[in-house]
C-alpha positions as CSV (number, residue, x, y, z in Angstrom):
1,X,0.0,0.0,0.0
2,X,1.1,4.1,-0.8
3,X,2.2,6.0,1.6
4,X,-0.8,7.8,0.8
5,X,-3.4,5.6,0.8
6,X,-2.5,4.9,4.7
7,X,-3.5,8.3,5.6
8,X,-7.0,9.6,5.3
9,X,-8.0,13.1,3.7
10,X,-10.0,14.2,6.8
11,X,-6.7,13.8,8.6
12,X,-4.6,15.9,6.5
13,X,-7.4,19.2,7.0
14,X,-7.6,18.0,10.5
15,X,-3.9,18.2,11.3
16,X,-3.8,21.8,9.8
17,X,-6.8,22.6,12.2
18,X,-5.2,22.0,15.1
19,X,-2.8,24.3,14.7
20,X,-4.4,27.1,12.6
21,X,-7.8,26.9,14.6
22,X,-11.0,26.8,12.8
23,X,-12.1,30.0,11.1
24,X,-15.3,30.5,9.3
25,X,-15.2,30.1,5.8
26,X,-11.4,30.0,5.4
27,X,-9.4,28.0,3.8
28,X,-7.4,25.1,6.0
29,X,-4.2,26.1,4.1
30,X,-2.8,29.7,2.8
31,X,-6.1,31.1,4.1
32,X,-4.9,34.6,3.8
33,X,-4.7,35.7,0.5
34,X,-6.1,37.5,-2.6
35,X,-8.0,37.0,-5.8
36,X,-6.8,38.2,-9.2
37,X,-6.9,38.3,-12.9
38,X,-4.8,38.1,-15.9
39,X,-4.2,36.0,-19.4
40,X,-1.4,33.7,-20.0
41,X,0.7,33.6,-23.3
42,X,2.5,30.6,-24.6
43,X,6.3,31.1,-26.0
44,X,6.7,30.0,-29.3
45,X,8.6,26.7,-28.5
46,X,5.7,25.8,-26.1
47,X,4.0,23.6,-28.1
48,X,7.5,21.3,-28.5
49,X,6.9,20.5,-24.8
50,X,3.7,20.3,-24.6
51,X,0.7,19.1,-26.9
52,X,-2.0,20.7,-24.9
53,X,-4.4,23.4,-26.6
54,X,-3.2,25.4,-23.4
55,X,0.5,25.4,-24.7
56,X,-0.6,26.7,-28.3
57,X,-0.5,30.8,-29.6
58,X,-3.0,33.0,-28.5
59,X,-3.5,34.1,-24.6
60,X,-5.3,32.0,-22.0
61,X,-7.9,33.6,-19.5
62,X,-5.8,33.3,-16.6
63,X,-7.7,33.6,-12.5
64,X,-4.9,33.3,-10.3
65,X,-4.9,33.6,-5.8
66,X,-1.5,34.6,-4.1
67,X,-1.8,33.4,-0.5
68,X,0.3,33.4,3.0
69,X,1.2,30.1,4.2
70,X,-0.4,28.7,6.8
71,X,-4.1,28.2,7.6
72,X,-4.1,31.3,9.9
73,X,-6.2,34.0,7.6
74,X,-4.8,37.1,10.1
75,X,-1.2,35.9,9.7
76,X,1.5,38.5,9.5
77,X,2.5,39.3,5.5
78,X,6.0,39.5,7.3
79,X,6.0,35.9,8.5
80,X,9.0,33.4,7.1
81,X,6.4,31.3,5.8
82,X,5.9,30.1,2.0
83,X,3.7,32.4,-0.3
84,X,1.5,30.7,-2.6
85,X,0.4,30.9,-5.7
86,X,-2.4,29.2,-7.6
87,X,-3.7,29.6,-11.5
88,X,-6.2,28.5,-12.8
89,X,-6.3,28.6,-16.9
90,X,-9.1,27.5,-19.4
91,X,-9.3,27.8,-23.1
92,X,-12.7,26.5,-23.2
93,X,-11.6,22.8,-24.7
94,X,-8.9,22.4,-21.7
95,X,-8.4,23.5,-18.2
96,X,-4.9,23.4,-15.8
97,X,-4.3,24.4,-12.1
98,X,-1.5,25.4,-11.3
99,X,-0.1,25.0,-7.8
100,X,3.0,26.9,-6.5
101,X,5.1,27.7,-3.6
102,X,8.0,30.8,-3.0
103,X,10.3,27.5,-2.0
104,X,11.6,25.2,-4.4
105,X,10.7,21.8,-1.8
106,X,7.5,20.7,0.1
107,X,7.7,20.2,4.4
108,X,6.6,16.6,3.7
109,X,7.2,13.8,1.7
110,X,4.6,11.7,2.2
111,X,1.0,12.4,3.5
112,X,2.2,11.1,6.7
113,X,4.9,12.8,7.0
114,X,2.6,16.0,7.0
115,X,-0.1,14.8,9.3
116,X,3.1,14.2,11.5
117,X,5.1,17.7,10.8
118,X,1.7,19.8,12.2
119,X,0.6,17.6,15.4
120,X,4.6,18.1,16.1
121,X,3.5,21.5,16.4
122,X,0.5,22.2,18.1
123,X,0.9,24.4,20.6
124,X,1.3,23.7,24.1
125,X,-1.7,25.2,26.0
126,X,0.6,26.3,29.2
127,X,3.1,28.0,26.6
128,X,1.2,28.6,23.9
129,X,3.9,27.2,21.7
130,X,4.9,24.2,19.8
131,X,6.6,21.8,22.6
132,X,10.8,22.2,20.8
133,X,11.0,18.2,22.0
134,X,7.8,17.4,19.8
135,X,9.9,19.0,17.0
136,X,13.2,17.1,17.7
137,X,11.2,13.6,17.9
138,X,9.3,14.7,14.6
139,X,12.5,15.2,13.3
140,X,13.8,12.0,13.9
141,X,11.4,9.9,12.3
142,X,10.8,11.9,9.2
143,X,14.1,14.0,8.2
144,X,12.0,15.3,5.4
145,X,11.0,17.7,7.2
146,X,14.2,19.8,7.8
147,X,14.8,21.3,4.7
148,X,11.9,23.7,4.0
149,X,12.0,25.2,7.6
150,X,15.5,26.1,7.5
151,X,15.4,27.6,3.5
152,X,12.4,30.2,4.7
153,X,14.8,30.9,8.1
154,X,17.6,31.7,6.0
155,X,16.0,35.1,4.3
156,X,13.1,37.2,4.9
157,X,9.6,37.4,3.5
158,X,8.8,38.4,0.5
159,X,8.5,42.2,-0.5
160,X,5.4,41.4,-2.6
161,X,4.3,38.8,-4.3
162,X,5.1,40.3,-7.4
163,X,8.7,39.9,-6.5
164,X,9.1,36.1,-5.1
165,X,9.9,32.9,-7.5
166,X,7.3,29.8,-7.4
167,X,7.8,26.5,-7.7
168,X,5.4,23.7,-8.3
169,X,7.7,21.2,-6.1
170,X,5.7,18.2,-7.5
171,X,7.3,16.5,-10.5
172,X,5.1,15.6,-14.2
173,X,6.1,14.4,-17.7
174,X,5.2,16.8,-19.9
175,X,4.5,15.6,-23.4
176,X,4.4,17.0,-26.9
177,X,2.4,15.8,-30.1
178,X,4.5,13.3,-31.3
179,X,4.2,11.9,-27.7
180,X,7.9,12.7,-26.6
181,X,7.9,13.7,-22.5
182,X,10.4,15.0,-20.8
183,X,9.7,14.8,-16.8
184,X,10.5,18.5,-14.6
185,X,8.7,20.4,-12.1
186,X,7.9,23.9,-12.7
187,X,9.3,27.5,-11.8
188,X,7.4,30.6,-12.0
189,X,10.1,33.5,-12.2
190,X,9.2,37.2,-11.5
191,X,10.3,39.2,-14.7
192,X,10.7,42.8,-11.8
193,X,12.9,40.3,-10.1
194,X,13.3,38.7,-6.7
195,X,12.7,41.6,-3.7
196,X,12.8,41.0,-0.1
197,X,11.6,43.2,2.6
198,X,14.8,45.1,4.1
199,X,15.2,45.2,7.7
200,X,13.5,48.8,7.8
201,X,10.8,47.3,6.2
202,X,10.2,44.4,8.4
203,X,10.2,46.7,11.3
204,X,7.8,49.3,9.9
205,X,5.3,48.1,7.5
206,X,2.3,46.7,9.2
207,X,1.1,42.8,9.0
208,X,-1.4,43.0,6.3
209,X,0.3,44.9,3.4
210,X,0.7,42.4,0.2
211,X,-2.6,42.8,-1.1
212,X,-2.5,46.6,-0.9
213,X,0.8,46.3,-2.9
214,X,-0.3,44.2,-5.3
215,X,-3.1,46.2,-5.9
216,X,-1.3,49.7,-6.3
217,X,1.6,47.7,-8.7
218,X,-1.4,46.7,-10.8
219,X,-3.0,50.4,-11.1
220,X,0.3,51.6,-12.9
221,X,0.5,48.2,-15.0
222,X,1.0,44.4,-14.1
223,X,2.9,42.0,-12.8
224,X,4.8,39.5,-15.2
225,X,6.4,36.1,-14.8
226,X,7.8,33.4,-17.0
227,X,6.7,30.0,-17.2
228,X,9.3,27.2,-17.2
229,X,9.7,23.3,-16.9
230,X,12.9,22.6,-14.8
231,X,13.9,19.4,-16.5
232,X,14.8,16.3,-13.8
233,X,18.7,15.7,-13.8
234,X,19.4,12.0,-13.5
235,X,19.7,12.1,-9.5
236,X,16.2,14.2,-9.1
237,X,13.4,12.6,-7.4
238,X,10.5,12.2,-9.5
239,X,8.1,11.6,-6.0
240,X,9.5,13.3,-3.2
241,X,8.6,16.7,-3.1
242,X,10.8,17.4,-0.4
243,X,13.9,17.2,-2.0
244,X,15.4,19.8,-3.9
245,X,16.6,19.7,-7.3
246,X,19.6,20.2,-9.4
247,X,19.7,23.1,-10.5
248,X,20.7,24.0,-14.7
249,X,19.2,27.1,-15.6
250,X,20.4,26.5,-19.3
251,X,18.5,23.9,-19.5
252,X,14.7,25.5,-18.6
253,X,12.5,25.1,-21.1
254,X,9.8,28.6,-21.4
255,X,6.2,27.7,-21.5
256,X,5.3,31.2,-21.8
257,X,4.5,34.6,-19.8
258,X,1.8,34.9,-17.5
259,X,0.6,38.5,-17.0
260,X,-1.4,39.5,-13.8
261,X,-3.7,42.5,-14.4
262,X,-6.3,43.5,-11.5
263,X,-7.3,42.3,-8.5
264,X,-10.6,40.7,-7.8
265,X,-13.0,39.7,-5.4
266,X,-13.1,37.1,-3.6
267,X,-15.9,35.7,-4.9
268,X,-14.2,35.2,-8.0
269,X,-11.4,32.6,-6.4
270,X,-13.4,30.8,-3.6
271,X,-16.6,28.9,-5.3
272,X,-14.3,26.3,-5.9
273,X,-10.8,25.0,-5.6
274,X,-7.4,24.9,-6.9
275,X,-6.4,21.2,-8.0
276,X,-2.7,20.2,-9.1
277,X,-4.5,17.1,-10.4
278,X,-6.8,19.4,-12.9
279,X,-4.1,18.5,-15.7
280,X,-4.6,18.9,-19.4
281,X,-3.8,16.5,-22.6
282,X,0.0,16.1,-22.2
283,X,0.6,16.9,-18.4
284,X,1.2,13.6,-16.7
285,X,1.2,13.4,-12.6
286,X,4.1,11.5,-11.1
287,X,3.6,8.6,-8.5
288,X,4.3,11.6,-5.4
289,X,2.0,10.5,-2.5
290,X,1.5,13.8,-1.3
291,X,0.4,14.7,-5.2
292,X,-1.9,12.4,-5.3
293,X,-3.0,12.9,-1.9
294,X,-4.2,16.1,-2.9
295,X,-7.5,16.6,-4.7
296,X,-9.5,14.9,-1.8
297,X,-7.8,16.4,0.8
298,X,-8.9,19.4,-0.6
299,X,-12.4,17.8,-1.6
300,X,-12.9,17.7,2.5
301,X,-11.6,21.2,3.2
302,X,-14.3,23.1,0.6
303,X,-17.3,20.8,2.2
304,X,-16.4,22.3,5.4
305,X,-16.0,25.9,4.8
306,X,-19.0,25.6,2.7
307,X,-21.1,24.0,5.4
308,X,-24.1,26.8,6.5
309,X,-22.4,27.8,10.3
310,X,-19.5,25.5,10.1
311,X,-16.4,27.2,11.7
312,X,-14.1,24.4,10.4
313,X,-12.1,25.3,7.3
C-alpha cells in the first residue's frame, strides 16, 4: 500500500486545524490571500513540450490567488512562511491548475509525514507554543521535514508577491504531439525580479500589506512572470517533493508569460478550488504520494467551509 493511501484526507485538514484553529469560511491552508486576474501567453517553442491546446498561440484567460502560508487567515505578511500561488487557466476545450510555492521543496514527503510535521506542532496550551521536543522527535522519524523550515529561516519574506519565484515542487512528464515527455517540475520566475523586505521594512510596514501592494503595482501596469519546466537531472526525485533539485538554468524550457492584471473579489477565487491534479492532454502526474494525496484532501476542506455555520475550514 502508498504512503498515501494509509493516511485519510480528513486527517490531512484536521492536522492543519489543530494548529491554525478553525475559522469561518477559510481556507485550512494559505487562508490569507487575494484573488486576481490576468491571461497567459504561450512562448513560441511551447507547443514542443507540450501538446496541450493550453500550450498553443494565443492568450489564455488566466484567475490566479496569491496566499500566505499557513491556515491562519490574520497571519503576518511578514511571516517566514511560503507564499503561494495558484492559476487556474481555461481555453474553453482544456483547463490546468497550477499549484506553487515561494520555496523550491515541500515540508513533507509523504501524506504522513505532514499529518506528522503539524501535530509536532500544536501548541502547548501552558506555553502557547509548539513543545521544541515534539519537533526534535518529529524530526527524527521523518528528516524530510528539515529542509523547508530552514530555506524560509535563512532570508526574509517576501517584499510582494510580485517579486518572489514559485515552484510547483511536484514533479510531471510533460509531453508533446509526437508523444515525446520529458519529466520536470515547474518555476514561475518574476520578470521585476526577486525583492525582499529590508530590515526597515520588516520593522515598519504593518502585518497585512501584500494585497494593498499588489493592488497599487497593478493600477500603474502588471505583474509578469515566466513560465518554465525545470527538467529532472538523473539524481532528481520524480516523487519526493521534499527534495530539492539540481539546478541547470540553461536547460529550462519557457512555457510562456503569465501576465497578472487586476485584483478581484473574492468571490471570484473561492466557489471552488485549486487542484494540481486538474491536468490537461500532455501533463502527466508523477507517482508523489503527497500529489496524489491532494485533490481529496482538498475535496474535504471546501465541504467544510461551505457547510451553513460550520467554523471548520
Amino acid at each position: 500500500m502508498n504512503a498515501h493511501e494509509n493516511t485519510r484526507p480528513a486527517e490531512m485538514v484536521d492536522a492543519l486545524n489543530a494548529v491554525f484553529g478553525k475559522h469561518q469560511a477559510a481556507r485550512s491552508s494559505h487562508a490569507k490571500g487575494v484573488c486576481a486576474s490576468g491571461e497567459f501567453t504561450p512562448s513560441t517553442d511551447a507547443p514542443q513540450w507540450v501538446r496541450s491546446s493550453l500550450f498553443a498561440q494565443g492568450g489564455v484567460p488566466a484567475v490566479l490567488r496569491f496566499s500566505v502560508g499557513g491556515g491562519n487567515p490574520n497571519v503576518s505578511d511578514k511571516s517566514r512562511t511560503v507564499r503561494g500561488l495558484s492559476v487556474h487557466l481555461n481555453d474553453g476545450a482544456q483547463a490546468y491548475d497550477l499549484m506553487m510555492i515561494s520555496e523550491p521543496v515541500f515540508f513533507a514527503a509523504t501524506p504522513a509525514s505532514f499529518v506528522a510535521f503539524l501535530q509536532a506542532r500544536v501548541a502547548d496550551p501552558a506555553t502557547k507554543k509548539p513543545n521544541p521536543e515534539n519537533i526534535k522527535a518529529y524530526e527524527a522519524s521523518f528528516p524530510d521535514g528539515k529542509l523547508q523550515p530552514r530555506l524560509l529561516a535563512s532570508h526574509p519574506a517576501p517584499a510582494s508577491y510580485a517579486t518572489t519565484a514559485y515552484f510547483s515542487t511536484h514533479a510531471f512528464r510533460f509531453v508533446n504531439g509526437r508523444g515525446e515527455g520529458v519529466w520536470g517540475r515547474l518555476v514561475m520566475e518574476p520578470v521585476a525580479g526577486t525583492v525582499l523586505l529590508s530590515e526597515e521594512q520588516e520593522a515598519s510596514l504593518p502585518d497585512a500589506f501584500l494585497a494593498a501592494e499588489l493592488d497599487a503595482r497593478l493600477q500603474s501596469g502588471t505583474a509578469q512572470f515566466r513560465l518554465y519546466i525545470q527538467p529532472a537531472g538523473p539524481n532528481d526525485s520524480l516523487v519526493d517533493p521534499s527534495q530539492q533539485w539540481s539546478e541547470n538554468h540553461s536547460a529550462r524550457l519557457e512555457l510562456g508569460r503569465l501576465s497578472v492584471q487586476a485584483v478581484e473579489p473574492d468571490s471570484l477565487c473561492n466557489p471552488g478550488v485549486f487542484d494540481p491534479m486538474r491536468l490537461p492532454d500532455g501533463i502527466e502526474p508523477s507517482d508523489d504520494p503527497v500529489l496524489l494525496s491532494r485533490s481529496a484532501a482538498y475535496s474535504v476542506s471546501l465541504q467544510r467551509r461551505q457547510a451553513p455555520g460550520d467554523a471548520t475550514c
